[in-house]
C-alpha positions in Angstrom: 28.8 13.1 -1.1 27.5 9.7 0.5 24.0 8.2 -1.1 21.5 6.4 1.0 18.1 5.5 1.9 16.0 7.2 4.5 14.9 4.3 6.8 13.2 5.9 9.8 11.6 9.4 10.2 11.9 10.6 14.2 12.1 13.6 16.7 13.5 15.8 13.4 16.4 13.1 12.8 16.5 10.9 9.6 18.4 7.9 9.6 19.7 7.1 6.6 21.6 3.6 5.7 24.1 4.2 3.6 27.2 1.4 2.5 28.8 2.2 5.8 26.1 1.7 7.7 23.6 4.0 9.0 23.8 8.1 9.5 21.5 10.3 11.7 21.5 13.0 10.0 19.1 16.7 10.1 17.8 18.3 6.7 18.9 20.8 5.3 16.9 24.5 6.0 15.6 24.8 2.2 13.8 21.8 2.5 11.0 23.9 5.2 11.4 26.6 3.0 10.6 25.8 -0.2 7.3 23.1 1.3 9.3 19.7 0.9 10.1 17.2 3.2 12.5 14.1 2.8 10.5 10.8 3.8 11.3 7.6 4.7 12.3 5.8 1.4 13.9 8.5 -0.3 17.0 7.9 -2.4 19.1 11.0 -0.7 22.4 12.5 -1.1 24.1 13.7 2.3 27.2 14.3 3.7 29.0 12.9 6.7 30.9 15.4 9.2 34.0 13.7 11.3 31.7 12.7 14.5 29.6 10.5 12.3 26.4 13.2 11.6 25.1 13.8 9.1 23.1 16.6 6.9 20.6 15.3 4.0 21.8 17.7 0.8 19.1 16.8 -1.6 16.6 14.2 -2.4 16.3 12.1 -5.9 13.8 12.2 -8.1 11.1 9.9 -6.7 9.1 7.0 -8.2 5.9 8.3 -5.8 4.9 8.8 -2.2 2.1 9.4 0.0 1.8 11.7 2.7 -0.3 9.1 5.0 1.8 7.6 6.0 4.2 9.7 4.9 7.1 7.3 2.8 8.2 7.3 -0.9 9.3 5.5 -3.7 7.1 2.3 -3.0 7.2 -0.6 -5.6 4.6 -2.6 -3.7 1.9 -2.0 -1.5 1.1 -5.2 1.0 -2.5 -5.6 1.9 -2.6 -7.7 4.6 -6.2 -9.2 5.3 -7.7 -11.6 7.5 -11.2 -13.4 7.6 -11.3 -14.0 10.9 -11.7 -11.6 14.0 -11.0 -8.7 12.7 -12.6 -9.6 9.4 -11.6 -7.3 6.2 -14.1 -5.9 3.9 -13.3 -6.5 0.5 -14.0 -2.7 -0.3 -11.1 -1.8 2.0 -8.6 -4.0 -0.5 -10.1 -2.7 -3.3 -9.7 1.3 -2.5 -5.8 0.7 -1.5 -5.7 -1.1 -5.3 -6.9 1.6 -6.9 -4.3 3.6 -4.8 -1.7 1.3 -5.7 -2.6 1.6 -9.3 -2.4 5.4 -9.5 0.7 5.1 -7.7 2.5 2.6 -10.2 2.6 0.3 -7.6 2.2 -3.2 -7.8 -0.5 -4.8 -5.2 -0.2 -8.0 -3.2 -2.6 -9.1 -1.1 -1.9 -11.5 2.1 -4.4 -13.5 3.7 -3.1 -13.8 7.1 -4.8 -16.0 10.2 -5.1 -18.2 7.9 -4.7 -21.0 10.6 -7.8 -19.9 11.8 -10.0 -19.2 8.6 -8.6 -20.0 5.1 -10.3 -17.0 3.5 -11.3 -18.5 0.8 -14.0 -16.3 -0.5 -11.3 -13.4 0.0 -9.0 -15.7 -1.7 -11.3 -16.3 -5.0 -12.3 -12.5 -5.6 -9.1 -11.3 -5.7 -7.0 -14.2 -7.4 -9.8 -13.9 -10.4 -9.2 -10.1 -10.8 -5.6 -11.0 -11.4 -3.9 -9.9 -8.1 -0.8 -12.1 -6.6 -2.9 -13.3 -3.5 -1.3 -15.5 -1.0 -2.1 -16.9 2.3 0.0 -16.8 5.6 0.3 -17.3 9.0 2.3 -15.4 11.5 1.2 -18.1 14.0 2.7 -21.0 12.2 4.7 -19.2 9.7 2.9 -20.2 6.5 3.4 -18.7 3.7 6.3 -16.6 4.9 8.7 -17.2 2.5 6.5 -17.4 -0.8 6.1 -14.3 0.5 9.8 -13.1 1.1 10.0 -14.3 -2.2 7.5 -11.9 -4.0 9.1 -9.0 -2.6 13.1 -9.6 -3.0 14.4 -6.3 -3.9 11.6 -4.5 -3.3 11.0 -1.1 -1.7 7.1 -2.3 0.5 4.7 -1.0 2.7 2.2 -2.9 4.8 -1.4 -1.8 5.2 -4.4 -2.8 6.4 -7.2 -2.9 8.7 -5.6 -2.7 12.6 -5.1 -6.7 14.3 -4.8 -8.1 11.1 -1.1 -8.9 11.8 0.8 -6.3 9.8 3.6 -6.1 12.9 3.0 -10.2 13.6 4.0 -11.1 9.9 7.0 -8.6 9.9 8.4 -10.2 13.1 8.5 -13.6 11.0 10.1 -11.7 8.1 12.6 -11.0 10.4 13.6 -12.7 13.3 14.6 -10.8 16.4 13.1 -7.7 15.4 10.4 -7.8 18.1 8.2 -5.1 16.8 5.2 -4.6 19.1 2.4 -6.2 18.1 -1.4 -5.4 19.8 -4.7 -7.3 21.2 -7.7 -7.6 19.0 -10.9 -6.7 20.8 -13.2 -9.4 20.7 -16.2 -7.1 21.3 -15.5 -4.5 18.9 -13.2 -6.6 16.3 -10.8 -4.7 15.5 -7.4 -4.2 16.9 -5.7 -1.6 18.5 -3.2 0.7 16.4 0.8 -0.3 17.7 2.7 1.2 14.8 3.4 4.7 15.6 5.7 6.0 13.3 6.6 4.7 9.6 9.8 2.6 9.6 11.9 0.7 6.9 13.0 -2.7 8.0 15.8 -4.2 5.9 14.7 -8.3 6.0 18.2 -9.2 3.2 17.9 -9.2 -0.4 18.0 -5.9 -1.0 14.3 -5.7 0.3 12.6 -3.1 2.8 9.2 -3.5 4.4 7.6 -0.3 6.3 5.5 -1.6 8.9 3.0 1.5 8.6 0.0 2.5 11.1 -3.6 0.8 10.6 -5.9 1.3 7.7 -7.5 4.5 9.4 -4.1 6.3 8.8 -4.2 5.3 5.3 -4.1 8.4 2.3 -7.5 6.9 1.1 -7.7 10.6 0.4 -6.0 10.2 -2.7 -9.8 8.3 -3.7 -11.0 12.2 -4.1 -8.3 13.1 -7.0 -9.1 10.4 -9.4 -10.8 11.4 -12.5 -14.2 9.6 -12.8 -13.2 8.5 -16.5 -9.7 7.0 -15.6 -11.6 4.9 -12.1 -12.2 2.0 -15.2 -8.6 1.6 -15.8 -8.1 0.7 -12.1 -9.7 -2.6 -12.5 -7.6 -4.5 -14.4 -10.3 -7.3 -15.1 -11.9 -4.5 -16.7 -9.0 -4.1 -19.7 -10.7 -6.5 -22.0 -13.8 -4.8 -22.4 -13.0 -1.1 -22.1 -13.6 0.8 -25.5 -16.0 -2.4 -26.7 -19.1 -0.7 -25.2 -21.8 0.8 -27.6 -21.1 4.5 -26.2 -17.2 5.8 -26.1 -18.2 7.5 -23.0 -20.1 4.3 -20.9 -19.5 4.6 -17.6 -20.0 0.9 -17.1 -23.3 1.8 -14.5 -26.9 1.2 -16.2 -26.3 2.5 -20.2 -27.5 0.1 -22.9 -24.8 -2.2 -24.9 -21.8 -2.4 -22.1 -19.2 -4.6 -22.7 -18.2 -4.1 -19.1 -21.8 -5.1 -17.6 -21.9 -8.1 -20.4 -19.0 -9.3 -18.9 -20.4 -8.9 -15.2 -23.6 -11.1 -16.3 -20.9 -13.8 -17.9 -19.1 -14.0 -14.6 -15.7 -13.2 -16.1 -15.9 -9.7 -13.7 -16.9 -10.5 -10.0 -19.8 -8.6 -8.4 -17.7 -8.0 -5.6 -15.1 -5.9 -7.4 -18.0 -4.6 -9.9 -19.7 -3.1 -6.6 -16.8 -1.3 -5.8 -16.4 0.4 -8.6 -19.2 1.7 -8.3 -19.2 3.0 -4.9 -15.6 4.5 -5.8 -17.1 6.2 -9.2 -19.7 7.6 -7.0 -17.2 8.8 -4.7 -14.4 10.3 -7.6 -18.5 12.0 -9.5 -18.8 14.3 -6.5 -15.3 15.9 -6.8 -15.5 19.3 -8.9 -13.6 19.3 -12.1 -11.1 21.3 -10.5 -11.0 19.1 -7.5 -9.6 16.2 -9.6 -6.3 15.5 -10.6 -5.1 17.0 -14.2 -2.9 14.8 -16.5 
């Protein structure tokens, strides 16, 4: 039995890259019959037949995955942002950080373009909520290997909104890879989606980056199984002041005596992120009890 990682998903063949190097192999039957599907980033266990195929046996135990896009066992999520043309909401970060907190996964954000526009204010609201923020540059290459460095030995995943340069900084990650890469519509600012399919790319170092398709593809689904109550423990800058409020059941919105909204009026918690929260509680308060997720 030969152990390996599930690096690309396609036309009902996963390839898996094992020590030998890498194994197109089909799934076994049980896998359709009991629901589960092996994804790109699974740990797998599979054995190899004398013409070089494969058939995937069973899957490990995973650390988490997500269904869109559909890849597992993630230990960061990359949210690559730009300021300039298209421009990324802050709101759009902070629902994938809630994601990536639920998911145990730590979140870095990238502030690409950043030959064009600094991103400063991006820059400042996410650095003072305690997220590893940097700044690059597919055009000139800034920042590329501060980056690198962050994620050696890391299973990743980019996201973001579409044009940012999600496929752009990969293809400085890794030199000859020339993964396509799309126009960003000047009218309409946004860019057009060119990842298709969710793919590992192995960039040395024992580190992985899926390329993944635009932020309208992303499981921001998983918003509607958060428990209102846990939402406050998905804002880190929140820790300080959680369980200081007058009521053990302050929701941090407009009750009397809340540490949280002290701390907002201080400025030690942005308005920015404050905001979000609570849009996103507002969201997670529609779900019915049995709508959200149990623990």
């Amino acid at each position: 039995m030969t152990e390996g990682i599930i690096i690309k998903a396609l036309s009902g063949f996963y390839y898996v890259k094992t020590s030998d190097g890498i194994v197109a192999c089909k799934a076994r039957g049980r896998f359709r019959l009991d629901g589960t599907s092996p994804l790109v980033g699974d740990r797998v266990l599979l054995r190899v037949d004398a013409d070089g195929s494969g058939r995937i046996d069973s899957v490990c135990e995973r650390k988490n995955f997500f269904i869109r896009p559909a890849v597992a066992n993630i230990d960061s999520l990359v949210f690559i942002a730009a300021n300039v043309n298209p421009v990324t909401d802050p709101f759009l970060i902070d629902r994938v950080a809630v994601i990536a907190h639920e998911s145990d996964c730590e979140l870095v954000i990238c502030i690409n373009k950043v030959d064009l526009n600094a991103g400063d204010e991006l820059f400042d609201i996410f650095s003072a909520a305690g997220y590893t923020v940097i700044r690059t540059s597919a055009e000139t290459g800034e920042g590329a290997e501060e980056l690198r460095r962050i994620l050696r030995g890391k299973v990743c995943a980019f996201t973001g909104n579409s044009g940012v340069g999600k496929s752009s900084i990969l293809n400085v990650l890794l030199p000859g890879a020339n993964i396509l890469t799309g126009e960003v519509s000047e009218h309409l600012g946004r860019g057009k989606h060119t990842t298709r399919h969710v793919e590992l790319y192995p960039i040395g170092d024992s580190t992985y980056i899926a390329d993944t398709p635009g932020f309208a593809s992303f499981e921001i689904q998983m918003m509607q199984t958060i428990a209102r109550e846990d939402l406050q423990y998905d804002f880190p800058e929140f820790a300080p002041y959680i369980g200081k409020c007058r009521f053990d059941d302050c929701a941090h919105l407009k009750e009397p005596g809340c540490a949280v909204r002290e701390a907002l009026e201080n400025g030690a918690i942005g308005m920015s992120r404050y905001s979000s929260y609570v849009r996103l509680y507002d969201l997670t308060a529609k779900q019915k009890p049995w709508e959200q997720k149990t623990t």
